[in-house]
C-alpha positions as CSV (number, residue, x, y, z in Angstrom):
1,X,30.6,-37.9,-15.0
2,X,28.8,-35.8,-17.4
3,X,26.9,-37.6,-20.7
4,X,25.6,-36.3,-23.1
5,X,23.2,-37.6,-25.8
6,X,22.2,-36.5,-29.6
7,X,19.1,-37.6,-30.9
8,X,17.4,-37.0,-34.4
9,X,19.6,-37.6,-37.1
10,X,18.2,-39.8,-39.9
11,X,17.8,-39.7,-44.0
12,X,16.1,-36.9,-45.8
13,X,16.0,-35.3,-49.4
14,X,17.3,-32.4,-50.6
15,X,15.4,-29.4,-49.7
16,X,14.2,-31.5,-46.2
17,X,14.5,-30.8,-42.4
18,X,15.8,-32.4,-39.4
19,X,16.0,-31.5,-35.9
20,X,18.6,-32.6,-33.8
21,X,18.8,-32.6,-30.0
22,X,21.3,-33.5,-27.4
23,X,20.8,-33.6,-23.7
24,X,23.5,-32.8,-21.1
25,X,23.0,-35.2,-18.1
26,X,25.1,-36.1,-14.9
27,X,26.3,-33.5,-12.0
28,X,26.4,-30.4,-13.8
29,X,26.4,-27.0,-12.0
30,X,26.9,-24.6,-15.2
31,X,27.6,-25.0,-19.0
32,X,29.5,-22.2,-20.7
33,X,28.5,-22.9,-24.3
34,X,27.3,-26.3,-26.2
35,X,26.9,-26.8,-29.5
36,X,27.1,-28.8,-32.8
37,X,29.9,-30.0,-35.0
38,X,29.7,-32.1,-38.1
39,X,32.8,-34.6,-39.5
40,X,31.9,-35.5,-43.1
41,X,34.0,-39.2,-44.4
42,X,37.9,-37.9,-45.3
43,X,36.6,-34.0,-43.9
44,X,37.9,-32.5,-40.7
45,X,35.6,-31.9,-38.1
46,X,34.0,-28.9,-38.4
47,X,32.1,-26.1,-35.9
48,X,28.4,-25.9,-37.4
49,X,26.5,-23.8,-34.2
50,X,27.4,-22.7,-31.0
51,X,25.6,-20.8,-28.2
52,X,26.3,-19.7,-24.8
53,X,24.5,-19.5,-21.9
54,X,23.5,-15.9,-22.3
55,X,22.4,-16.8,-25.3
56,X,25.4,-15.2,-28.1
57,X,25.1,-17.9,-31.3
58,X,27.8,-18.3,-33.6
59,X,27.0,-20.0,-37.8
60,X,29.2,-21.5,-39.8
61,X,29.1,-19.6,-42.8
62,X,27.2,-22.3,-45.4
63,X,24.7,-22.9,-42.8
64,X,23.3,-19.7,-42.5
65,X,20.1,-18.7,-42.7
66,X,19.5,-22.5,-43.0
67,X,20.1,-23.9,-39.6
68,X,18.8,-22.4,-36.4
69,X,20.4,-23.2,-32.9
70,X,18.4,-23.2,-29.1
71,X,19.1,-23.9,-25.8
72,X,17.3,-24.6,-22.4
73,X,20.0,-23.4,-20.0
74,X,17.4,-25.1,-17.0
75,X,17.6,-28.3,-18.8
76,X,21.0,-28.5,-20.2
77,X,19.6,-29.4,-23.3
78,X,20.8,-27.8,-27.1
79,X,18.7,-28.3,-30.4
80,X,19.5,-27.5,-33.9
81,X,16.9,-27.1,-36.4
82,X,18.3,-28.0,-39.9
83,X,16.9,-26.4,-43.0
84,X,17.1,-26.6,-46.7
85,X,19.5,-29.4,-46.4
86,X,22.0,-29.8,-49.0
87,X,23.9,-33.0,-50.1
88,X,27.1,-31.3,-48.5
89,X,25.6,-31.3,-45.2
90,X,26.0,-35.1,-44.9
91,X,27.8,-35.6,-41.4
92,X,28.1,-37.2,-38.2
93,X,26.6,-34.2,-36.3
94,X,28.3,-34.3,-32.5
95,X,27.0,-32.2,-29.6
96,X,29.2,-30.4,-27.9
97,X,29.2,-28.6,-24.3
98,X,32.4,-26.7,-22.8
99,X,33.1,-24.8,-19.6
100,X,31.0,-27.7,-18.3
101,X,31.4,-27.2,-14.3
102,X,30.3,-29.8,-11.5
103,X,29.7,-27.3,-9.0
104,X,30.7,-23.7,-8.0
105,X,34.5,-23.5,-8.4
106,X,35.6,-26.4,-10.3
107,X,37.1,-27.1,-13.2
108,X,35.7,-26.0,-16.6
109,X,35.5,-29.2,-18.5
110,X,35.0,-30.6,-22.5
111,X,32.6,-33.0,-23.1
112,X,31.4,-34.6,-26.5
113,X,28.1,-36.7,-27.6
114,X,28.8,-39.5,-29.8
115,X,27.4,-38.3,-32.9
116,X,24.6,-39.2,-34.4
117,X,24.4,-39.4,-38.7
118,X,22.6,-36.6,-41.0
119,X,22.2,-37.9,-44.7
120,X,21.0,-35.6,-47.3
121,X,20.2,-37.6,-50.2
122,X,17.6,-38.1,-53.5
């Protein structure tokens, strides 16, 4: 069984950083692409920052030049560095990985963090 684990989120004004991280542990042979949604209160979850393993990155539109994405393909690790933060950017951030395989051959499998909470607040 594969985990994985955010870490990072927390409170911070307007105008303030945060760096989240999120660590893929278990059996894991490859990871397609992992990355980071957010679900704001009575919002639909949304795709913030994805990146694959050769290294293509994909924005939401209102986070960029704001956030940056990175990932350690050796450590099956994913970090999002959060810029200029904005009152709207107040979400459960969740890490995601897909294509996750547990050895050559097998089947390419979803996995989700459990989310850990951004605030953006004076």
């Amino acid at each position: 069984q594969v985990q994985l684990v955010e870490s990072g989120g927390g409170l911070v004004q307007p105008g303030g950083s945060l760096r989240l991280s999120c660590a893929a542990s278990g059996r894991i042979f490859s990871i397609d692409a992992m990355g980071w949604y957010r679900q704001a209160p009575g919002k639909e979850r949304e795709l913030v920052a994805t990146i694959t393993a050769d290294g293509s990155i994909n924005y939401v539109d209102s986070v960029k030049g704001r956030f940056t994405i990175s990932r350690d393909n050796a450590k099956n690790t994913v970090a999002l560095q959060m810029n200029s933060l904005k009152p709207e950017d107040t979400a459960v951030y969740l890490c995601n990985a897909e294509g996750v395989r547990e050895r050559l051959g097998s089947a390419r499998l979803r996995y989700w963090g459990r989310g850990t909470q951004v605030t953006v607040s004076s």
